[in-house]
MARZABA-335345 format. One line per field, with one value per residue (C-alpha): residue number from 1; residue in three letters; x, y negated, z negated. Coordinates in nm, 2 decimals, always signed. Each point is the difference from the previous one (the first is absolute). Layout:
resi (NUM, ...)
resn (ALA, ...)
east (X, ...)
north (Y, ...)
up (Z, ...)
% end
This chain:
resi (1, 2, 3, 4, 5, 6, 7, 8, 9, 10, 11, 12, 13, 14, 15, 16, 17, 18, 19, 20, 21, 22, 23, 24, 25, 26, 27, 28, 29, 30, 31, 32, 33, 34, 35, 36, 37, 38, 39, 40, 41, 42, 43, 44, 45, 46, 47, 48, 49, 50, 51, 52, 53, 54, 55, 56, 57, 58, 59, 60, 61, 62, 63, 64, 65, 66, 67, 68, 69, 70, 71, 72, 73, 74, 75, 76, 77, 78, 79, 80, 81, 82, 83, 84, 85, 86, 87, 88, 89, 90, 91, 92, 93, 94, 95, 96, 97, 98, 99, 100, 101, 102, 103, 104, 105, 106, 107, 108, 109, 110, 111, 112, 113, 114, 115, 116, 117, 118, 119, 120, 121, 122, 123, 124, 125, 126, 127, 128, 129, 130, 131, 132, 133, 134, 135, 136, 137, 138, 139, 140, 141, 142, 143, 144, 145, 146, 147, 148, 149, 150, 151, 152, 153, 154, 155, 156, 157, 158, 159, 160, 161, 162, 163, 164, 165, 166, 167, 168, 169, 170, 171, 172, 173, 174, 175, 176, 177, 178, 179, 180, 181, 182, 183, 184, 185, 186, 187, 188, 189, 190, 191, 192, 193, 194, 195, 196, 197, 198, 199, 200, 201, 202, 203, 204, 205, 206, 207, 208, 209, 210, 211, 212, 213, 214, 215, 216, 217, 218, 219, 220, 221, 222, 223, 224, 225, 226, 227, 228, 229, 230, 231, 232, 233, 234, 235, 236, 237, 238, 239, 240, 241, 242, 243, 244, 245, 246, 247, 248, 249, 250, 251, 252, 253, 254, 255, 256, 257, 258, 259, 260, 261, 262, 263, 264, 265)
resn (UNK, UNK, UNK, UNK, UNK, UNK, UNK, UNK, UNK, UNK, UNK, UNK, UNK, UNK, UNK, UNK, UNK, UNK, UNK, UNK, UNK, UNK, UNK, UNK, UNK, UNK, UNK, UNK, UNK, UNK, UNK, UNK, UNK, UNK, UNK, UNK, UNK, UNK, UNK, UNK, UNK, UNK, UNK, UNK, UNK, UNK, UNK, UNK, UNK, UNK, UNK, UNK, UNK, UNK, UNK, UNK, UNK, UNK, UNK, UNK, UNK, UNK, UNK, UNK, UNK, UNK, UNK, UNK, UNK, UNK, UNK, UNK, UNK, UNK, UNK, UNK, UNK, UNK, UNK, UNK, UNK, UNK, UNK, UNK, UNK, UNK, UNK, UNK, UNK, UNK, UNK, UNK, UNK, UNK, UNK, UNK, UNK, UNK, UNK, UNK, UNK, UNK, UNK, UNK, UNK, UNK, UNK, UNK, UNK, UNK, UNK, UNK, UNK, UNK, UNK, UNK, UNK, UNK, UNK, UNK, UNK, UNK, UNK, UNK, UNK, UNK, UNK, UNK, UNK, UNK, UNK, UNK, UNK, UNK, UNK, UNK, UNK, UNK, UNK, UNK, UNK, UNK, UNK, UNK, UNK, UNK, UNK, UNK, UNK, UNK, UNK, UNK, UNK, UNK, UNK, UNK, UNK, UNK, UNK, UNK, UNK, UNK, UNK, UNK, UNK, UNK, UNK, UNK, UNK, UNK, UNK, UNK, UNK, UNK, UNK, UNK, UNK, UNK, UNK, UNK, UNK, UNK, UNK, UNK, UNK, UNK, UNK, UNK, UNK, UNK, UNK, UNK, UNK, UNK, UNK, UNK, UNK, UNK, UNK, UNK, UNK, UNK, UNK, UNK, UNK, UNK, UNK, UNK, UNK, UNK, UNK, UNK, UNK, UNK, UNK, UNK, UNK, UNK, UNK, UNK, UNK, UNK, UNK, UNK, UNK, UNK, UNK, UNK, UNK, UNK, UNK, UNK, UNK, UNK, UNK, UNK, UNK, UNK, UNK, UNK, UNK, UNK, UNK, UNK, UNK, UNK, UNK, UNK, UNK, UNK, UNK, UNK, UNK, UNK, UNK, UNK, UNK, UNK, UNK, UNK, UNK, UNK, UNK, UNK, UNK)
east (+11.43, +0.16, +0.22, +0.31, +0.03, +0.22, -0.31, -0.23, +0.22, +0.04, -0.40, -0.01, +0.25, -0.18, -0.37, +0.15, +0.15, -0.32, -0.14, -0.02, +0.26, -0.06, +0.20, +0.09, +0.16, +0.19, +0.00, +0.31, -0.09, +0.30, -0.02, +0.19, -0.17, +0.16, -0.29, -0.15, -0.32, -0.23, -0.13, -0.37, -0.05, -0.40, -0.10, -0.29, -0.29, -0.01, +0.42, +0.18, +0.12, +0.34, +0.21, -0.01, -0.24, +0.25, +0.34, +0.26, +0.32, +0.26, +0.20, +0.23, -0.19, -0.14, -0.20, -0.18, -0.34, -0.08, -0.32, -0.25, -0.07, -0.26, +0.03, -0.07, -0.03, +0.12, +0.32, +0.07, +0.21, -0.17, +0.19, -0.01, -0.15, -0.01, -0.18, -0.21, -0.07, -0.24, +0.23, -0.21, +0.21, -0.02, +0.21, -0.07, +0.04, -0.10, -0.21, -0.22, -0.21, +0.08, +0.12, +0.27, +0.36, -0.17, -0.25, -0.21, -0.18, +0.02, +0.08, +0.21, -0.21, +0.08, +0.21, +0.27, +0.20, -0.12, +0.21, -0.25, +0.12, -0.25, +0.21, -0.03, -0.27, -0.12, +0.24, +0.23, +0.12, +0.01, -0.17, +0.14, -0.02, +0.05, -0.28, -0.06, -0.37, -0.04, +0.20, +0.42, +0.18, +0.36, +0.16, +0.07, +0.16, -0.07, +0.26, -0.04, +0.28, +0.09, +0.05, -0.43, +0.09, +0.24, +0.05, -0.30, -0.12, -0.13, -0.12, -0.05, -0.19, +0.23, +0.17, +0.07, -0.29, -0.06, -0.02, +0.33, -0.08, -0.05, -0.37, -0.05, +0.24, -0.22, -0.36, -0.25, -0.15, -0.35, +0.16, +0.24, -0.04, +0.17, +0.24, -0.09, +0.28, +0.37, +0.11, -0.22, +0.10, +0.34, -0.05, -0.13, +0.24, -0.25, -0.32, -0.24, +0.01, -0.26, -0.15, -0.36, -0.15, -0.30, -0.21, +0.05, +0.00, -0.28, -0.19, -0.14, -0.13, +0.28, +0.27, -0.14, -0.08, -0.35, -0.39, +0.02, +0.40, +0.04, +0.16, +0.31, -0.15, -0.19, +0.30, +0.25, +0.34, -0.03, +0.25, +0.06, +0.05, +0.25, +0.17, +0.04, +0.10, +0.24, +0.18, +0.00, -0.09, -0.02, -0.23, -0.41, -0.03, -0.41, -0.29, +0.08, +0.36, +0.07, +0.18, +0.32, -0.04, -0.02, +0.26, +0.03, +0.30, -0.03, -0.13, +0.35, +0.12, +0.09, -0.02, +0.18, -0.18, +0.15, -0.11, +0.16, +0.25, +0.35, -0.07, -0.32, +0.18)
north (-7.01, +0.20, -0.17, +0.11, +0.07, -0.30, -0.21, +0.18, -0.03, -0.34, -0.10, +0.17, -0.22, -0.29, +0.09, +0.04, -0.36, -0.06, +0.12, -0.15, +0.11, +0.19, -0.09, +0.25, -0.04, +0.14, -0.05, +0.10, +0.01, -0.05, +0.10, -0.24, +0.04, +0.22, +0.27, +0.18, -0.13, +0.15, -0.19, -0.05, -0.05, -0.06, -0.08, -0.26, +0.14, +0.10, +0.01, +0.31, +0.17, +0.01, +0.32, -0.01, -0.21, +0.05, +0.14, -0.01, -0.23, +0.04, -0.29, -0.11, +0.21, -0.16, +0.16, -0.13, +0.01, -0.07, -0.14, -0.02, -0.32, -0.23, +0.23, -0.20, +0.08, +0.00, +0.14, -0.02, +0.20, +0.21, +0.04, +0.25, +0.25, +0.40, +0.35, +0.09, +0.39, +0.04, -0.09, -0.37, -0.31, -0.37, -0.27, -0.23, -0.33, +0.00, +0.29, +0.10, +0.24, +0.33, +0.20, +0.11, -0.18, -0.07, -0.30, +0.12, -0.31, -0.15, -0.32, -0.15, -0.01, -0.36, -0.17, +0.10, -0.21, +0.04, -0.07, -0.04, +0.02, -0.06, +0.09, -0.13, -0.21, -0.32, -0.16, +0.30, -0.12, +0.23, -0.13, +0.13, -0.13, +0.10, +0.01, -0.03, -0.10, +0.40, -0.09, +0.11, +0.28, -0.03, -0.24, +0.03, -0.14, +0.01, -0.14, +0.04, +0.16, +0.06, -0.21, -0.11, -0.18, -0.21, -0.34, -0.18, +0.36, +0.08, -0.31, -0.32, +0.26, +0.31, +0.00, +0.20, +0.04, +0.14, -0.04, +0.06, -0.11, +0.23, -0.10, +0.28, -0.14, -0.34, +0.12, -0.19, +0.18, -0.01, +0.20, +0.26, +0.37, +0.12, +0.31, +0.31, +0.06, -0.05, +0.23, -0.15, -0.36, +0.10, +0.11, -0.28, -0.27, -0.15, -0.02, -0.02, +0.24, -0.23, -0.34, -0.01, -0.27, -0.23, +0.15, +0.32, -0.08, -0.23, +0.09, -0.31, -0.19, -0.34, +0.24, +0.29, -0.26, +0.18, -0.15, -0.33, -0.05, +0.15, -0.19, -0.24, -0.29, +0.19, +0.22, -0.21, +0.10, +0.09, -0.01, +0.39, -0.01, -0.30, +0.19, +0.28, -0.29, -0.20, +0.32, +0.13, -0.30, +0.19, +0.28, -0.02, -0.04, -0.09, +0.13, -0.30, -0.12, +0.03, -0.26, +0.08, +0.34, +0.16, +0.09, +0.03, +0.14, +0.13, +0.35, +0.28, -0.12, +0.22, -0.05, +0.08, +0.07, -0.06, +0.13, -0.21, -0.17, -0.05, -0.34, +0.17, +0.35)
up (-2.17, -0.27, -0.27, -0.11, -0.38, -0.02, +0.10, -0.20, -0.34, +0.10, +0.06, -0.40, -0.11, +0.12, -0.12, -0.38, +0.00, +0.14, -0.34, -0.29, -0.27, -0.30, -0.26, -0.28, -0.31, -0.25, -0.38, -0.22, -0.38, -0.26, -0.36, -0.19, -0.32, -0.33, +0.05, +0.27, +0.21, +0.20, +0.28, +0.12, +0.32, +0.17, +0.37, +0.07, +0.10, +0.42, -0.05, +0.08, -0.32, -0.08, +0.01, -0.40, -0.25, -0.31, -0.12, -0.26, +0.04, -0.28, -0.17, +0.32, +0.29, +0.30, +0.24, +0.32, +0.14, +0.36, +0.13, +0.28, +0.25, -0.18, -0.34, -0.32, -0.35, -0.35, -0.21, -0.33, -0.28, -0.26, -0.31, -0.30, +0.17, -0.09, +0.09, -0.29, -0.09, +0.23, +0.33, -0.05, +0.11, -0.13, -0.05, -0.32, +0.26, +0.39, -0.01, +0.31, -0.13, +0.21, -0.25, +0.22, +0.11, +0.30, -0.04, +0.29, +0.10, -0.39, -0.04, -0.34, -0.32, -0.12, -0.11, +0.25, +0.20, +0.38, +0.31, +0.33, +0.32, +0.34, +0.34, +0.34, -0.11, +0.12, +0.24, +0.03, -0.39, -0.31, -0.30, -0.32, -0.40, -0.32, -0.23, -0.42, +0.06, -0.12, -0.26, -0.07, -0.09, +0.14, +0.20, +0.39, +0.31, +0.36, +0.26, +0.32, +0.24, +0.34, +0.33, +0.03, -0.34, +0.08, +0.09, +0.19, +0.12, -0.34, -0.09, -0.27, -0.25, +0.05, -0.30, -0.31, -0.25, -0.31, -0.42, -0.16, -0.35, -0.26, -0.07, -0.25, -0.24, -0.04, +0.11, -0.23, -0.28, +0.20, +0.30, -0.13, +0.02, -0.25, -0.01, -0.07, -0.26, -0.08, +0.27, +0.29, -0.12, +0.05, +0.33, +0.12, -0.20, -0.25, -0.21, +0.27, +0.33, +0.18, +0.05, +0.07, +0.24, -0.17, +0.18, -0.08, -0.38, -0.02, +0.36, +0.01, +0.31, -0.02, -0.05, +0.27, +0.26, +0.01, +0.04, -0.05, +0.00, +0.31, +0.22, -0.03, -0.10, -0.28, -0.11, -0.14, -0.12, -0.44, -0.24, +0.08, +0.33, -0.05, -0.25, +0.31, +0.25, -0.22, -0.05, +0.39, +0.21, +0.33, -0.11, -0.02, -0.35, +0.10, +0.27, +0.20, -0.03, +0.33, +0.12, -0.19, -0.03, +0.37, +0.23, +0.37, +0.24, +0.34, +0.04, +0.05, -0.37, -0.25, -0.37, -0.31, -0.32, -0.32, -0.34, -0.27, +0.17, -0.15, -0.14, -0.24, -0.04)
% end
């Protein structure tokens, strides 16, 4: 017997809720710093690419990025960054190598400050932190928003995360990249426009968590990486400090994304 089209809109209806749901998300990115940034923005391997990998966003601007289902990833800010003669792109912190605006599938040239998000993932959660085990070049907040983050449907870990010092300003002698010159250290508020992580200024194996210090009970926490921690306890600040450093909240959220926050402006 034929159906009506009532019946057959309604037999669609009922196989999508059948399906499982696809959570998207959305990711709005605030300036707050004195200068303009350019953010970075690279998609795991076997993710769909964002509609862009990199852009400018002037002192005060926002701007928002939408994702896929199950997209993860990394953002970060590059700072100082110009066109040289030749049309040739680069930022003096963050840079991903393309040449272009656009990183392209680039990821941040440490040290850079990392936010990593993984959507939809295991148990329907997203998985997000921010990490300084590449090192630190500005400071940043992530704060979760909208309805799947609230309350108990979000859940224990869904919380705001983030390092809001100004780690530049105090970076040990060992770790600081300095600035290029009076102009670029007034750009970015001080001596030194980056903080390197110990291992990328030593590279070796107990700071790295590589070969024979590759695993937790090998790798232990160094007077570096506690430097990073002490400053922004809920940020990886080590390979595998994950206990207090990653974040879960039910797949749907959105998240806000603050470079230099009002309280490190």
């Amino acid at each position: 017997m034929a159906r009506s089209p009532a019946q057959v809109a309604l037999r669609l209806i009922t196989l999508l809720l059948l399906l499982p749901a696809a959570w998207s998300a959305t990711f709005t990115m605030t300036n707050n710093c004195g200068y303009t940034v350019w953010p970075g923005l690279l998609s795991g391997a076997g993710t769909a690419p964002l509609s862009t990998t990199g852009f400018a966003l002037a002192q005060g601007a926002s701007a928002t990025v939408t994702a896929p289902a199950s997209w993860s990833g990394r953002m970060w800010a590059r700072t100082l960054c110009a066109e040289d003669a030749a049309g040739k792109f680069t930022c003096a912190t963050g840079d991903c190598g393309s040449g272009a605006l656009q990183c392209n599938g680039g990821g941040a040239a440490p040290p850079a400050s990392l936010v990593e998000f993984t959507l939809d993932g295991s148990g329907g959660m997203d998985f997000f932190d921010v990490s300084l085990v590449d090192g630190y070049n500005l400071p940043m907040l992530v704060v979760p928003q909208g309805a799947a983050a609230a309350g108990s449907t979000g859940g224990p870990k869904c919380m705001a995360t983030g390092c809001l010092v100004d780690l530049n300003a105090a970076c040990p002698a060992a770790l600081k990249v300095a600035s290029a010159g009076a102009a670029s250290s007034a750009a970015v508020g001080g001596s030194a426009m980056a903080c390197r992580s110990a291992c990328e200024a030593f590279g070796s194996p107990e700071y790295c968590c590589s070969g024979a210090y590759g695993s937790p009970s090998t790798c232990r926490p160094s007077a570096y990486s506690q430097y990073f921690k002490s400053a922004c306890p809920r940020a990886y600040s080590y390979a595998y400090d994950d206990s207090t450093s990653t974040f879960t909240c039910a797949a749907g959220t959105n998240y806000a994304i603050t470079f230099c926050p009002s309280t490190t402006r």
